[in-house]
C-alpha positions, 0 to 999 in steps of 0.5 A: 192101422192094423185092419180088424176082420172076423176071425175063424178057429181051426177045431183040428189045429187051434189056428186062426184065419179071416172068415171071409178070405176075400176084401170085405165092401164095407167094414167097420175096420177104421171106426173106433168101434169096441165090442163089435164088428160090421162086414158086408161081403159079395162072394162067390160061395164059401166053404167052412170045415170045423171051425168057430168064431171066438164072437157071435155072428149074425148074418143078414142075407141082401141080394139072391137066394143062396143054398146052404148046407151043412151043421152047427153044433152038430145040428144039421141044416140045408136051406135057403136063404132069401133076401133079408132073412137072418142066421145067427152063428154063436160063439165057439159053436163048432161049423161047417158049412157050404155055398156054392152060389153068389151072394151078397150079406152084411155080418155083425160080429159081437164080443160074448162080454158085450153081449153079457153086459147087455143081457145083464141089463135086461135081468139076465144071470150067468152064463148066456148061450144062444140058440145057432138059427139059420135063415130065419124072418126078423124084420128088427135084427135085420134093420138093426144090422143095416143101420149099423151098415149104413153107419159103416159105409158112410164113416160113422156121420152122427158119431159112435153113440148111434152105432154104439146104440144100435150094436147094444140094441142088437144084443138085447135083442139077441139076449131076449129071442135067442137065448136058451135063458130068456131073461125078463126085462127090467121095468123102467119107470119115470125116466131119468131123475131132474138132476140126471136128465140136466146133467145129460143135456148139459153134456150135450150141448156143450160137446154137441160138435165132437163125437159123444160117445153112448157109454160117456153120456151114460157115465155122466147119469151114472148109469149104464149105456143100455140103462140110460138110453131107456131112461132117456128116451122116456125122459124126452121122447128121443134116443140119445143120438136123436137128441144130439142130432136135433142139438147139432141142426138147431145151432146149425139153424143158428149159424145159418140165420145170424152169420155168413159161412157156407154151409159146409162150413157151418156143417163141420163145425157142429159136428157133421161129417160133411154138407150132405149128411147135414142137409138130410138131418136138417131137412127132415127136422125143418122140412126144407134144404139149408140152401131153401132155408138161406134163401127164404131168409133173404127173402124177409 
């Protein structure tokens, strides 16, 4: 598999090179990701000279305070980037830009066309622009990213509709706080209809152990990944991967109580990646470890 990374374009010579030159610490690479990218780096410094990315980037700074200078679209900016503090870079906007210290940061690249459809989402028209921001305080845009690196890192555990979740998130966000056009969000009441919401869970419970993928749940409602979220949440007071997580830890439950395999076994089978990323969502739903759980059956 040919590896994905974030691309810069040369403004001079129209080339095309990886925006960050060393081996990213966690990428996104191997996932099946469409629409976006997640990098995490620890770098010495960096330097840029007129370029631009072809996706928007978003920044978020995670250990030391950098120093970084330079312009984007042909604004100047020489500041200090602490811990947690975001940037967002916008697509095709022309940079250059230094740092000659070393830093540690998670980056999110995402396609100008699925930031469009999520813009769209929330009442956005035409063509939409975002504002260049560097290191800035947003509590929320920073989670959002982590979350998305945590996914990355451990292999995509709950399945893409969580990271796909998130990454939708993540453009709403940017859509409604850093565009030039801020949209109005659309009001949704009710939730999902009876007939959608029995056919969402249908969908669940009969492919709770494969990857369920947002847009494909969403198809089944007939209604857009970032629409049907919303509508789902208010249904059942879950987001979707909340939802299929608790499915896949109550038929656990089941296995665990009526059968006689490992937990691990038990683990695979309903969709986990592995034995600990089971027991921590089991434990948080049923305040205790598979294993506890096991022994107080036996103890009945």
């Amino acid at each position: 598999m040919t590896e994905n990374r974030e691309l810069l374009v040369d403004v001079k010579t129209g080339q095309s090179r990886v925006a960050i030159p060393h081996r990213p610490v966690v990428s996104s690479s191997k996932m099946t990701w469409r629409g976006f990218h997640h990098e995490r780096h620890a770098i010495p410094g960096f330097a840029a000279d007129g370029v631009y990315h072809l996706n928007h980037v978003v920044v978020v700074q995670l250990k030391g305070t950098a120093k970084v200078e330079g312009t984007v679209s042909g604004l100047r900016f020489d500041k200090e980037v602490r811990p947690q503090q975001v940037s967002l870079i916008p697509a095709y906007a022309v940079i250059s830009a230094r740092c000659g210290q070393c830093q540690e940061f998670a980056m999110i690249s995402i396609e100008p066309r699925f930031l469009a459809r999520a813009a769209h989402e929330v009442g956005g028209v035409g063509q939409l622009e975002l504002t260049p921001t560097i290191a800035v305080d947003d509590p929320l845009l920073a989670s959002l990213v982590m979350g998305l690196d945590h996914e990355a890192e451990s292999g995509c555990p709950v399945g893409n509709g969580y990271a796909e979740s998130l990454a939708s998130m993540v453009a709403v966000h940017l859509a409604t706080k850093y565009s030039t056009q801020v949209p109005r969000l659309r009001e949704s009441t009710g939730g999902l209809s009876r007939r959608q919401l029995a056919q969402a869970l249908d969908f669940v419970h009969a492919n709770f152990a494969k990857d369920v993928p947002l847009t494909a749940l969403a198809s089944v409602a007939g209604l857009s990944p970032f629409h049907f979220a919303r509508l789902f949440k208010q249904s059942t007071g879950l987001a979707p991967h909340q939802y299929l997580i608790r499915v896949r830890v109550e038929h656990a439950r089941g296995l665990l109580v009526h059968g006689n395999e490992s937990i691990t076994s038990v683990a695979i089978q309903v969709g986990f990646c592995d034995q600990s990323h089971f027991s921590t969502h089991f434990k948080r739903i049923y305040g205790v470890t598979p294993r506890v759980f096991i022994q107080q059956i036996a103890q009945r």
